[in-house]
N, C-alpha and C positions, 0 to 999 in steps of 0.2 A: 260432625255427624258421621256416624259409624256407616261403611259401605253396604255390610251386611244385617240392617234395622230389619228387625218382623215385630209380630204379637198383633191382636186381636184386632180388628178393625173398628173406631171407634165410630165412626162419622165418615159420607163420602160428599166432598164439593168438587165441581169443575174438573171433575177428571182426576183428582187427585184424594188420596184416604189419608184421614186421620188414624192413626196407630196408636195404642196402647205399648209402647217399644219394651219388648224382654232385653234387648241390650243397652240405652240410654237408660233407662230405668224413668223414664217419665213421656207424656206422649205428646208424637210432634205429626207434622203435614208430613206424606212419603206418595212418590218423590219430593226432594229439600227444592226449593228453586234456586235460581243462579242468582251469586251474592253480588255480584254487578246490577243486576235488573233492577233489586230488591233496592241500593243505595240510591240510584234514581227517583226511584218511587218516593222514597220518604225525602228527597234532596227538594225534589218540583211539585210533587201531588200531596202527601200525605199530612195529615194536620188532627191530633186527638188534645181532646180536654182531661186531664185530672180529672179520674173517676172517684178521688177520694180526696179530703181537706186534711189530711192526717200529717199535719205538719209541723203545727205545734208538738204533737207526741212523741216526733221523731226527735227533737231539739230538747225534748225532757228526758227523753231514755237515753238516749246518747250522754246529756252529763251524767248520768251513774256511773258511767265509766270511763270520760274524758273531760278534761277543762277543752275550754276554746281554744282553736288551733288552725288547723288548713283541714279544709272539703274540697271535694272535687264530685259534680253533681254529673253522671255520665246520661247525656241525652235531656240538657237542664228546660228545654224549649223554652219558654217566657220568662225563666228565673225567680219563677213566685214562690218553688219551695226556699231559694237560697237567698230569700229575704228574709226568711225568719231565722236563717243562721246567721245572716249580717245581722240582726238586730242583738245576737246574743253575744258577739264578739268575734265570729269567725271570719277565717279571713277565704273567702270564697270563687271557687272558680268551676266552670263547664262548657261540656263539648256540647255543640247542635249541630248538625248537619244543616237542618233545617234554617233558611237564610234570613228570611221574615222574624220568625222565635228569635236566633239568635240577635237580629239588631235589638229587639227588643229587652231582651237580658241584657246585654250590653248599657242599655238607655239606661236600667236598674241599678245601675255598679258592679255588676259582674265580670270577671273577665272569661271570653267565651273564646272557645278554639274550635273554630270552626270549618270541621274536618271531620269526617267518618269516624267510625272505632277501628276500623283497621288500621289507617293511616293514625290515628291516634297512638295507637300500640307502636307503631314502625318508629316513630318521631319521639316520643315522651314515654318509653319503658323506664328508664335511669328515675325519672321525676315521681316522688314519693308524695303520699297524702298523709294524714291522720285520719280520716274518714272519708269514704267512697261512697255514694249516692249512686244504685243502679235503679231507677223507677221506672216500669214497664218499660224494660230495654229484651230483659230477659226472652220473653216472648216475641218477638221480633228478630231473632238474627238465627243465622243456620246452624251454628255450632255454640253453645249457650255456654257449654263444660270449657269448650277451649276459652271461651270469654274469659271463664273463672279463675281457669290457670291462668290467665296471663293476667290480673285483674291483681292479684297477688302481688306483682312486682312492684306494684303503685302504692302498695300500704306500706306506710309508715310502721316504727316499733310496736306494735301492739296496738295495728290499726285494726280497722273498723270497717267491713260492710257492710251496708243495708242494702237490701235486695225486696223491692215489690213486683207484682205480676198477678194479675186477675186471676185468681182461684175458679178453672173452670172443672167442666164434668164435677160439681160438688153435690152435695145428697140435695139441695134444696132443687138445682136447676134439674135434676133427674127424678127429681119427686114430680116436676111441675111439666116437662114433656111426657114423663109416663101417663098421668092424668089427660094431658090436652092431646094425644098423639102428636105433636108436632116436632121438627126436624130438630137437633139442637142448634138455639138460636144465635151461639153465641161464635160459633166458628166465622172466621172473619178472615180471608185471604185474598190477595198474601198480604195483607199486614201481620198476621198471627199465626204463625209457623211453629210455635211449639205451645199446648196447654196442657198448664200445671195446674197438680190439687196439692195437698200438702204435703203426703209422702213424694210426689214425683220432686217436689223442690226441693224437699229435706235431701233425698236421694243426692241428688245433683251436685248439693252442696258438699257434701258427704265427699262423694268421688273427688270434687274437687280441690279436696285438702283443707277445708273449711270445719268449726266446729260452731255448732249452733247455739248463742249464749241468749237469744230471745225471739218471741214468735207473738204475731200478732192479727188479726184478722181487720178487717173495714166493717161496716153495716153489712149483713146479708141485702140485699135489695130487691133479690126473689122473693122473699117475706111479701111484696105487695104484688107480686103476679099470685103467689098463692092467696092471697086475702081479698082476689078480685081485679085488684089496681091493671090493667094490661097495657103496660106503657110499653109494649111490644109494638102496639095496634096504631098506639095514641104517643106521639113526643113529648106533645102537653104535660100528661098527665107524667110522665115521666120525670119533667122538671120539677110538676110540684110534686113530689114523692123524695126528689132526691132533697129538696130546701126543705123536706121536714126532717130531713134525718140530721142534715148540717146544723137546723135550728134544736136540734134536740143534742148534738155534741156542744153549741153554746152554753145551752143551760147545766151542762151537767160539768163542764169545765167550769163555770161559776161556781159552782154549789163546793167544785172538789176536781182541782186541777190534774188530779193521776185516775178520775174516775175511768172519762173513757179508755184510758189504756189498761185500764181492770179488767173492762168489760169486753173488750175485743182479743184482750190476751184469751181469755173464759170461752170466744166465740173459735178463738186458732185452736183452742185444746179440742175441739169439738169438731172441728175439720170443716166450721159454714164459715162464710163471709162472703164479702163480693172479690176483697183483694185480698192477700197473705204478704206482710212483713215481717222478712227474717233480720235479726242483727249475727253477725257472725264472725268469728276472729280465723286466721291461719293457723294450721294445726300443726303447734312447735316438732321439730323432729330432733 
């Protein structure tokens, strides 16, 4: 993260502003917190669930352009996405910090290294993938860009990143504070140190030396704060909001296994969703 961050103030928590950043080109917490504190935090306290089932999609889009090969799942927690790459032939590995998550992937067949991303990067720069798995990591750490660049050196010929991260400040959640006045609900610190909409991540990748070969959205989930639902208020009501939307990517993977990533590619060109998955390659020189 750049020493000299401004732009627009987006959000203020705890003492600390949300930026619209004119020089990251995407907007993060300022001041960055200390990257020691932050590895603690997620090492002993911190613990999130998969805001999205979008895994089977990942395992589809990816053969378009790869036979089975080696993943490396950065931040794999319980290893449930990199079960649906075992089943298709991969041969599958990830880092957790997190000690619980990791015994647990491990329980699965994975093999987990179980170490930070910095110590990661120190120890296994040489060790090449064919495909990279960052699923809300992005969002989480101080310097996101240097991630990128060094994330680089782990792809194999004509690898493969996927990169996910909660699509915030998006027109739905801005539609639906202007209406209620209330604070945006979605700021979350310090676990969430930098929020992305789509140009802030396109940007990012961009800088990165990344070129963008696919983009894809989650459900919007604001859809039921706007239609009433306030599972803001109620967790209830949140659960059963989110198993309607899971039970409505069932049916429609029956009916037509590339539907949902039809429709969620349809929802990224439109800039809603809850999350944003990009696929993206290294930008030959």
């Amino acid at each position: 993260m750049r020493s000299n961050c401004r732009g627009n103030v987006l959000a203020e928590r705890d003492g600390r502003k949300i930026i619209k950043c004119q020089e990251c080109g995407f907007s993060h917490v300022y001041p960055m917190f200390d990257e020691e504190e932050l590895e603690k935090f997620y090492e002993n306290v911190y613990a999130e669930s998969t805001p999205s089932y979008l895994w089977f999609e990942k395992v589809q889009n990816i053969r378009k352009w790869k036979k089975p090969g080696s993943i490396l799942d950065i931040g794999c927690w319980e290893g449930k996405q990199l079960e649906y790459f075992i089943q298709d032939g991969w041969q599958c590995e990830g880092t957790e910090l997190n000690k619980k998550a990791a015994a647990v992937a491990m329980s699965r067949g994975v093999e987990v290294y179980q170490i930070s991303i910095r110590e990661f990067f120190n120890r296994y720069n040489y060790k090449t993938w064919d495909v990279i798995n960052a699923a809300y990591i992005l969002e989480h750490i101080p310097d996101p860009l240097q991630f990128l660049v060094s994330i680089k050196n782990n792809l194999g010929e004509d690898g493969i990143l996927i990169v996910e991260v909660p699509n915030e400040f998006s027109p739905f959640q801005l539609a639906y504070i202007k209406e209620t006045l209330i604070e945006p609900y979605w700021i979350a610190l310090p676990d969430h140190l930098n929020y992305f909409d789509r140009e802030g991540l396109e940007t990012l990748l961009s800088r990165a030396g990344f070129k963008i070969i696919h983009g894809e959205a989650s459900f919007p989930m604001e859809m039921f704060l706007l239609m009433g639902d306030n599972y803001l208020a109620d967790r209830v009501i949140g659960k059963k909001d989110f198993a309607k939307v899971v039970e409505m990517e069932r049916v429609l993977r029956n009916h037509d296994p590339g539907l949902v990533s039809q429709l969620y590619t349809a929802l990224y060109q439109c800039s809603v969703g809850r999350s944003i998955v990009l696929y993206a390659k290294p930008v030959k020189h």
